[in-house]
N, C-alpha and C positions, 0 to 999 in steps of 0.2 A: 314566373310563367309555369302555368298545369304541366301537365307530361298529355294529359290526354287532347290538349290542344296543340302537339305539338306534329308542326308538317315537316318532312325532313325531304332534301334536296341534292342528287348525284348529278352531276353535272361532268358533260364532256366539253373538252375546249379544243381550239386548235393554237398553238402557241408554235413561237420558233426560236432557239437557243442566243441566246443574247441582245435579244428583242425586248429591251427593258420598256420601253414604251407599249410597244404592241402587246405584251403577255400584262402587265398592268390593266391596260385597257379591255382588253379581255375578260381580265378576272371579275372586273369594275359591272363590265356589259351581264354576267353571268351569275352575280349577285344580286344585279336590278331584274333580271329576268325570276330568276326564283325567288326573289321578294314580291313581287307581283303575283306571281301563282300562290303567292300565301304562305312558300316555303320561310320559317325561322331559324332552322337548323341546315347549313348546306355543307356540302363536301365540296374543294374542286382538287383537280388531278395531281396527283404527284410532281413537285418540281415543276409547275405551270408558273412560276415568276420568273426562273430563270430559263427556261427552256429545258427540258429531259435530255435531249442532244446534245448538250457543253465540248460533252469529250473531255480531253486535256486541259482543254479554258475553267473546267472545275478544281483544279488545284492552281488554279490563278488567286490572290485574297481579293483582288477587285470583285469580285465576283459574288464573294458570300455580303461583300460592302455593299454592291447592288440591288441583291437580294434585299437585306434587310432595308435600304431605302425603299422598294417598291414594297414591302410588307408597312412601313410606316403610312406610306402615303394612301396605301390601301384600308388603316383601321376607321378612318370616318364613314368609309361606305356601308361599313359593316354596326352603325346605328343599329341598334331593336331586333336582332339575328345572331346567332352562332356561327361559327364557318370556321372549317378545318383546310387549310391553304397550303403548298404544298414549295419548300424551296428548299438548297441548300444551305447549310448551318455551322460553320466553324464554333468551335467552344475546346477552350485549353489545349488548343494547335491540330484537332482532330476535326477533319468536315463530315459531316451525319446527310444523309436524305431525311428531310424532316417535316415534320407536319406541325406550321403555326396553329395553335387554339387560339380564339378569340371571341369573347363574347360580348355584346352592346359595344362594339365598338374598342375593345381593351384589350389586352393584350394577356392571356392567362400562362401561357408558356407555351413547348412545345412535346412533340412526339416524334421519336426516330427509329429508326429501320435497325433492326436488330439480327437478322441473319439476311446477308446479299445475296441475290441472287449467282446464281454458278455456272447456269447456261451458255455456252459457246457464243451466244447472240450477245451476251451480257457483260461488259469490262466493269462492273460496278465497283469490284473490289479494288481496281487501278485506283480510284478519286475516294471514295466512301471508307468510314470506319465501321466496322457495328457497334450499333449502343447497347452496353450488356448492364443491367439493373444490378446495383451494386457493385460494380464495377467502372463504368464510364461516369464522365461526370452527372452529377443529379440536377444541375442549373447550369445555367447563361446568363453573365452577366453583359446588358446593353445598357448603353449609356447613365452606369452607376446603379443598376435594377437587376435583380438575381430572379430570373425566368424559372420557373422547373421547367426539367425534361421528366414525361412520367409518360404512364402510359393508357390512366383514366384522368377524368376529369369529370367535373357536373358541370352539365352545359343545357339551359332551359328547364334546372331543377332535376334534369334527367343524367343517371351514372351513366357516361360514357366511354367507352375504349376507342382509341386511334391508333389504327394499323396504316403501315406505311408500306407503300410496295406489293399488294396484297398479302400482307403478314396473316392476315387475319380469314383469310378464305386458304392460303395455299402451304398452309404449313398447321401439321396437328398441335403444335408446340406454344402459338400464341393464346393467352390468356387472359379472357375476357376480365376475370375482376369482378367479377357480380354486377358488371354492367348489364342495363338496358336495352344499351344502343349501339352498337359500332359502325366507327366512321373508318372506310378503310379508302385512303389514295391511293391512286393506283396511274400506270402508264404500263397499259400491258400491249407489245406491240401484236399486230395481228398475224394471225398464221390461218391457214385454214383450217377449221373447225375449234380456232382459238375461244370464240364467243361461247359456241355449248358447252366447251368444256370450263369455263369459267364462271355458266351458271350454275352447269351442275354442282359444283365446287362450292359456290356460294351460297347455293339453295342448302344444298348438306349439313354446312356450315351453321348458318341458322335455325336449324332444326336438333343440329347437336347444343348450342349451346343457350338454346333460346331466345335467341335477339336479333333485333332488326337490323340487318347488315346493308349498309347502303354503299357503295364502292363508285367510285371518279372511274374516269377515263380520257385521255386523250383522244383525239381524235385527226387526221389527216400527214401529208407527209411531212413530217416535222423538221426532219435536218437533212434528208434527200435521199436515205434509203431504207430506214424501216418508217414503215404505215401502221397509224396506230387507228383504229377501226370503231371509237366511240364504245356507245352500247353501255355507257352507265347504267348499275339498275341496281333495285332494292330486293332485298329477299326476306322472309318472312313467313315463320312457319313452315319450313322447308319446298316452300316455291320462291319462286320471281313472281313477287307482286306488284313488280313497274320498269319497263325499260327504255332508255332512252332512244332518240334515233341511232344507226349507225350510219357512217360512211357519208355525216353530213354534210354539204360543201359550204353550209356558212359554218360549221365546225363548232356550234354553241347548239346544245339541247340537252336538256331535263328528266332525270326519271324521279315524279313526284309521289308519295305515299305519310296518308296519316294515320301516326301513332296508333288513336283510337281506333282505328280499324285491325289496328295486326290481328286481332282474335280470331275474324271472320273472313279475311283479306280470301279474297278466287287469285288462281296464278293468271298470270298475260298469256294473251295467244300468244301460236309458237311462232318464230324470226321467220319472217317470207324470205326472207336474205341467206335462210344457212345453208342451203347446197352449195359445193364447190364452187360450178358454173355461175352462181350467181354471186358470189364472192368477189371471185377472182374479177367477175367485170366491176364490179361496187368501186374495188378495193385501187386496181390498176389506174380506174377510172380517176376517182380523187386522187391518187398520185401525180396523175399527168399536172390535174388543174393547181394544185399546190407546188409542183416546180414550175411550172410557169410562172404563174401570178409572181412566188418569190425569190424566183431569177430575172426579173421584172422582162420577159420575152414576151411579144404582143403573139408568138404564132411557132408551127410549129414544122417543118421542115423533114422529109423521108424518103427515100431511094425504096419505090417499089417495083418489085423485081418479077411481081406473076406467082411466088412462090408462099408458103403459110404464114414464115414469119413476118415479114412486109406487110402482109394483108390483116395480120391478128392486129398488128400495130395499128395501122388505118382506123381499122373498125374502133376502138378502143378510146383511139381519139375523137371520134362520131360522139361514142358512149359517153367521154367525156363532157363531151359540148351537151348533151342530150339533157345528162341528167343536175349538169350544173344549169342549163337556162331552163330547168323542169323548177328545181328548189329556188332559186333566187331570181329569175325572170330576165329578161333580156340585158335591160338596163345596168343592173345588180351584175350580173357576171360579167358585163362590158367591163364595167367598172374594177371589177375582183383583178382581172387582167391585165389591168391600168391603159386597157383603151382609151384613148381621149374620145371628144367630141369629133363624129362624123366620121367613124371608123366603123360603125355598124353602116352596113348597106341603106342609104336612104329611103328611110318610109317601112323599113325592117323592124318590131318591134315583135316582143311574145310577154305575156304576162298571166301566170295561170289563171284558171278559167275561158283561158283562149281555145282550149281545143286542141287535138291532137295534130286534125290536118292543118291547123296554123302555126302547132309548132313547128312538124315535117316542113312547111314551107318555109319557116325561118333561118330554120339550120342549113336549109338549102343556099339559103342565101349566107349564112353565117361562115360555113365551111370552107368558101374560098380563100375567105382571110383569114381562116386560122391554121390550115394546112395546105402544104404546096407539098405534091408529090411527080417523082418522075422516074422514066424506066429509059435505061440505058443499056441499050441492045447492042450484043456485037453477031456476029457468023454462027456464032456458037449458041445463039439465042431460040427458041423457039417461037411459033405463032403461037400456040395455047400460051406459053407465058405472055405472050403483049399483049393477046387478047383477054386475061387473066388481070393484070394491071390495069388497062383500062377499066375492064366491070368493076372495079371494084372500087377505083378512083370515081367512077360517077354514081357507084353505089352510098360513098360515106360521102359525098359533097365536094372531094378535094379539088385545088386548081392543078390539073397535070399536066406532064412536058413526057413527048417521047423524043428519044434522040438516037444517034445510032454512034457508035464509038470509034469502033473499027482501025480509022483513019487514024486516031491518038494511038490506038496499041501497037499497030505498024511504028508509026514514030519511034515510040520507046524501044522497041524490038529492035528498030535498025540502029539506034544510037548504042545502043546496050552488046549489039553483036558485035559491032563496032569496036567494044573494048576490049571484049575476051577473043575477036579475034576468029569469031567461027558464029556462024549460022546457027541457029537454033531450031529444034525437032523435036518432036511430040515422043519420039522414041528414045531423049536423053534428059529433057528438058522440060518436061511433063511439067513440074511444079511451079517451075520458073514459068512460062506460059500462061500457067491457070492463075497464079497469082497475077500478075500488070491487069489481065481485066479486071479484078477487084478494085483494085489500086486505082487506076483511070476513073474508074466512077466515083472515087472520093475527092476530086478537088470541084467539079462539076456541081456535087451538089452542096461540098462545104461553101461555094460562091455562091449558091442562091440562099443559103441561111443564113451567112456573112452578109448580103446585100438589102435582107430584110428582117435583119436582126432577128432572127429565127432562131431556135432551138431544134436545132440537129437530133433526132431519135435513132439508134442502133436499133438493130433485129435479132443481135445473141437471145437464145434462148441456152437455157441451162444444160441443155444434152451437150450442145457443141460449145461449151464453155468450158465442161467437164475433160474435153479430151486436145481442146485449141483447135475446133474444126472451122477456123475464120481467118479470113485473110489480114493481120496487122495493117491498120492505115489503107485497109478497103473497105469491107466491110463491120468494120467495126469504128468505123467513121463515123462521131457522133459525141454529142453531153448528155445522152440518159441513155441506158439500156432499160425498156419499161419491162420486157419479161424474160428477161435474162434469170430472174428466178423460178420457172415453171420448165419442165421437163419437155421436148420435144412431141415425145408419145400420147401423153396428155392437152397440149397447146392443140395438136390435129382435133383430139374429141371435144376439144371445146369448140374448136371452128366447124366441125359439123353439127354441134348443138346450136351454134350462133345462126347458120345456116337457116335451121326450119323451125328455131324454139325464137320464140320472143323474149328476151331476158325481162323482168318486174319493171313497168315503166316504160320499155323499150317495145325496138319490132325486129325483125328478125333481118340478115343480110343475106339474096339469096343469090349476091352474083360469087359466094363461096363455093358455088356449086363450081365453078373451074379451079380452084384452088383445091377443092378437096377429091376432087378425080385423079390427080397429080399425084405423081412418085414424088418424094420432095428431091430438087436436084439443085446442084450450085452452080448448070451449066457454062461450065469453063471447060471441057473436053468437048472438041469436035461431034456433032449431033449425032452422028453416026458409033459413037461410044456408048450412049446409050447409060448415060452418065445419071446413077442415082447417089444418094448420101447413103443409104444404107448399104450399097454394094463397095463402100468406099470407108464403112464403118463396119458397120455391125449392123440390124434389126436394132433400131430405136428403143423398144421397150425394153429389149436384153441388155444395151448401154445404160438405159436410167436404173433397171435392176442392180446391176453392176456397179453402177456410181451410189445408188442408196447404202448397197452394206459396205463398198471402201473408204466412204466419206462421210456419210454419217454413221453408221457404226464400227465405223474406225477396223474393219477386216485386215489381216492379212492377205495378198491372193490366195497363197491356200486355202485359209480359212471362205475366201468368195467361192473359190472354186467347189470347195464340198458344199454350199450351201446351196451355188446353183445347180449341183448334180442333182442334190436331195429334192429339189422343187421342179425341177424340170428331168426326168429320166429317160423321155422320149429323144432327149439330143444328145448327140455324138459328144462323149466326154472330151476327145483331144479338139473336136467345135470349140465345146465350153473353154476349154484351156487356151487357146489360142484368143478367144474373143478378153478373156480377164487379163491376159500379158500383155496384149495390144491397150486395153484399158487404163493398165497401170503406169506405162512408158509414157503414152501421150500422155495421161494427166499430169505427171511429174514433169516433163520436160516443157507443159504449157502455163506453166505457175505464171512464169513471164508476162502471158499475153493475160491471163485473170488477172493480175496486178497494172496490168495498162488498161483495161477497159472502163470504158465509162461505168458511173453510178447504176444500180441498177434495184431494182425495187427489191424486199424481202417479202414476200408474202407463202410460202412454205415454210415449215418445221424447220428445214436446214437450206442452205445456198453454199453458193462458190463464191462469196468477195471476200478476198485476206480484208476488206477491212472493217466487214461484221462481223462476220461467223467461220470462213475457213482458211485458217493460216498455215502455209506449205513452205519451205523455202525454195526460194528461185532456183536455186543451186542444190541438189540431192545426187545422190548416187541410184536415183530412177528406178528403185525396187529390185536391182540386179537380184542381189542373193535369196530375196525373197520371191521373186519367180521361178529363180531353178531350181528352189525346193519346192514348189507347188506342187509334187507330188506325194511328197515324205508324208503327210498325214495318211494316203489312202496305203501307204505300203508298210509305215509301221502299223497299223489299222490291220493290214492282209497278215503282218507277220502272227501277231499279236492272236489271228484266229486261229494260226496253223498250231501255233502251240498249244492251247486248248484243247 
């Protein structure tokens, strides 16, 4: 085969960790799909046989054994095409992240991953060896056959490199070989503004070293809390000269480009998809639809309260249904859900080309069986909040329930005084109080998603996750936390953007308008308290300030406290000092409850779950010493100028 006949093929998949049928068939679907476009040379995603999400199940040996059976059973599809496949690889007791080569069908060896990733989001180096040339082993021997590991190959007459992991775009240190062509697998999870900054990377890349760089990607939620965002794409001549969808929900699409063009290739218009706001709905969106579908739950279950987070959640879920029966059509997403027959509303169907106001009516009709929402009102309740839940429950389609509680809290209160023996007062007993209404509303509505096999959704978002601002077994009642990874301060400006902007594909919600007039409040103090979260925390945007440089840049208080003096001078230093002490306590002493709460998505730079990216122990001595010095820099600092 010429080089100048030659189409090359980056492909995103949706796969899920130990789904040897499903990621087989997959790769099968995604190889027919780029042979048909013409593509002979195709890339698919890193570890798309075994699933990128193994975890611990990768130092299992069944595992690399299954691997390589779905790599056999995979080489007859791969007839008259090249393809660089992407699985786990044991060789002389060492497992690699590795990239099968294979050309007409054969098997030419492989390519492995040679510096692991080091990112906090990243355990690679738990399961993974690195392959160091001259150093690790140079083959594999299967069944009596001695594979190389290298790190080119000629693949369609054309020299090719195989990077593994983005070897090849995110590190200056891999080396092309006087290749042609690189083929780089990749599973890069999404963050926002992940996608630009991995073309710019990729575009550079190809311009440094002159070759046509075509990179894989995953795409959807793949083992339940990191989102991986698609957006396969080629680069060429220091542009992206093809990219594939992102945020797809059938999770299979193509970024195609030929050889013979590289000289003259124009870059792709720019991602409709890259601002934040449009992200984060893409992004949350396919997450919702992929734990459902593969926690096999027909629907989705939520305690709306009148207040941001409940209602971000709602919408989200709309967004979800929106843009899945948008790509795949009524039928198709029934299906994806594992609806059976006559679970869509009779005579309910949408399939594009239908229109917008047929879809608007579909979902209308769609929405009540896929989410049931309800608002559980006590004394302490307000009308804007019920009236708040309401708009917003007939705004996204849901089937809602108001109920009033009251009557359950008295119970518990009298049974509970009962033991200790003395009445309870708002003047002793404040937290005891606030908490049982949380509490009361979580068996309420775990029966109604218990009853119709629902999926229970939390409303943590990351401010009050950072500090334990949630009630244990109230509100945090639930099997997904969907934006437990986005900051508080920022969720409001998204719901005011959701508000009056139409998200790409979407329209806008504007019964937000009572959710965004709103102080946000936990209304568990008497109405007359006049009960906000921020009088009860801190200013939101000053908490996620505070939680950025002690958790993701790993601050001392000290260290926080000079840096918010330095950025904000207008406020009262012992302010600042008191809001970073209060910071530090709560977040220490709240490990607990971040270690009990549901999954929760990653779509930011960094998050709070020990069990992707921030690990704390439960048990700490809560910053004591490192508070009471939170002075000592500013006063060695003052001594420091008087000697001068």
């Amino acid at each position: 085969m010429k080089s100048h006949a030659l189409k090359i093929a980056a492909v995103t998949l949706n796969t899920t960790p130990l789904d040897w049928d499903g990621n087989l068939a997959a790769a099968v679907q995604a190889i027919g799909l780029a042979r048909e476009a013409g593509a002979n040379l195709i890339v698919l995603p890193e570890l798309c046989l075994s699933g990128a999400g193994c975890e611990d199940a990768f130092l299992a040996p069944f595992v690399g054994t299954e691997a390589l059976a779905s790599l056999k059973s995979l080489l007859p599809h791969c007839r008259g095409i090249a393809a660089a496949v992407g699985l786990p690889l044991f060789a002389d007791g060492c497992l690699y992240d590795a990239a099968a080569v294979i050309e007409d069908g054969k098997l030419l060896g492989f390519a492995a991953q040679s510096t692991l990733p080091d990112g906090r989001l990243s355990y690679a180096a738990r399961w993974f060896s690195p392959w160091k040339e001259g150093i690790s082993p140079a083959s594999v021997l299967i069944d009596g056959v001695a594979y190389p590991i290298a790190r080119t190959f000629s693949l369609c007459g054309v020299r090719t490199a195989v990077s593994v992991g983005g070897e090849a775009w995110g590190r200056d240190g891999f080396l092309m070989q006087g290749a042609q062509v690189c083929l780089d697998l990749s599973a890069r999870p999404f963050s926002f503004g992940e996608q630009a900054r991995f073309e710019s990377a990729l575009a550079r890349r190809s311009s440094a070293d002159g070759v046509v760089l075509a990179s894989a990607n995953l795409c959807g939620n793949e083992a339940g809390q990191v989102i991986y965002g698609g957006g396969a794409a080629v680069a060429a001549g220091g542009v992206i000269v093809s990219r594939a969808s992102r945020f797809s929900f059938g999770g299979l699409s193509v970024a195609l480009f030929s050889l013979e063009s590289a000289a003259s290739a124009a870059a792709v218009s720019p991602d409709p998809l890259s601002s934040k706001n449009e992200e984060f709905s893409r992004a949350v969106s396919l997450g919702l639809f992929d734990y459902l579908r593969k926690t096999w739950s027909p629907a989705f279950a939520l305690s709306l309260s009148g207040g941001a987070d409940s209602a971000a959640v709602a919408c989200l879920v709309r967004l979800m249904a929106r843009y899945g029966v948008q790509e795949l059509g009524s039928a198709e997403f029934a299906s994806a859900i594992h609806w059976k027959a006559g679970d869509l509303p009779e005579g309910a169907a949408w399939k594009p080309g239908d229109g917008e106001a047929a879809l608007e009516s579909f979902l209308d009709a769609l929405m009540p069986r896929l989410l049931v929402t309800a608002y559980q009102g006590t004394a302490n309740s307000s009308e804007i909040t019920r009236q708040a839940a309401a708009a917003v429950a007939k705004d996204v389609g849901s089937r809602h329930a108001e109920f009033v509680i009251d009557e359950l809290v008295a119970l518990y209160r009298e049974r509970a005084e009962g033991v200790v023996g003395r009445q309870f007062s708002w003047g002793t007993d404040d937290l005891t109080l606030q908490n049982i209404q949380a509490r009361v509303r979580g068996p309420s509505i775990w029966m109604v998603a218990n009853a119709e096999n629902a999926l229970l959704l939390t409303t943590a978002n990351r401010s009050e996750a950072a500090v334990g601002y949630a009630t244990m077994d109230g509100d945090t009642c639930g099997g997904l936390a969907p934006i437990v990874g986005v900051d508080k301060a920022w969720l409001r400006e998204w719901l005011k953007w959701l508000e009056t902007h139409a998200p790409v594909g979407a329209r806008p919600f504007p019964s937000l308008r009572l959710i965004n007039c709103q102080a946000p409040t936990a209304e568990l103090r008497p109405l007359e308290a006049k009960q906000t979260d921020e009088s009860d925390l801190m200013p939101y945007a000053l908490l996620d300030e505070i939680e950025r440089l002690a958790v993701h840049r790993l601050h001392s208080p000290a260290e926080t406290l000079e840096a918010l003096a330095a950025r904000h001078p207008d406020l009262d230093r012992a302010y600042l000092r008191g809001c970073v002490a209060k910071f530090f306590r709560m977040f220490a002493r709240s490990q607990w409850k971040r270690t009990r709460c549901a999954p929760g998505f990653h779509v930011d730079d960094a998050n709070l779950s020990p069990a992707s990216w921030c690990r704390f122990p439960v048990l700490s001595g809560g910053f004591a010493r490192e508070i009471s010095r939170m002075d000592e820099l500013r006063e060695s600092a003052g001594k420091g100028r008087e000697k001068s």
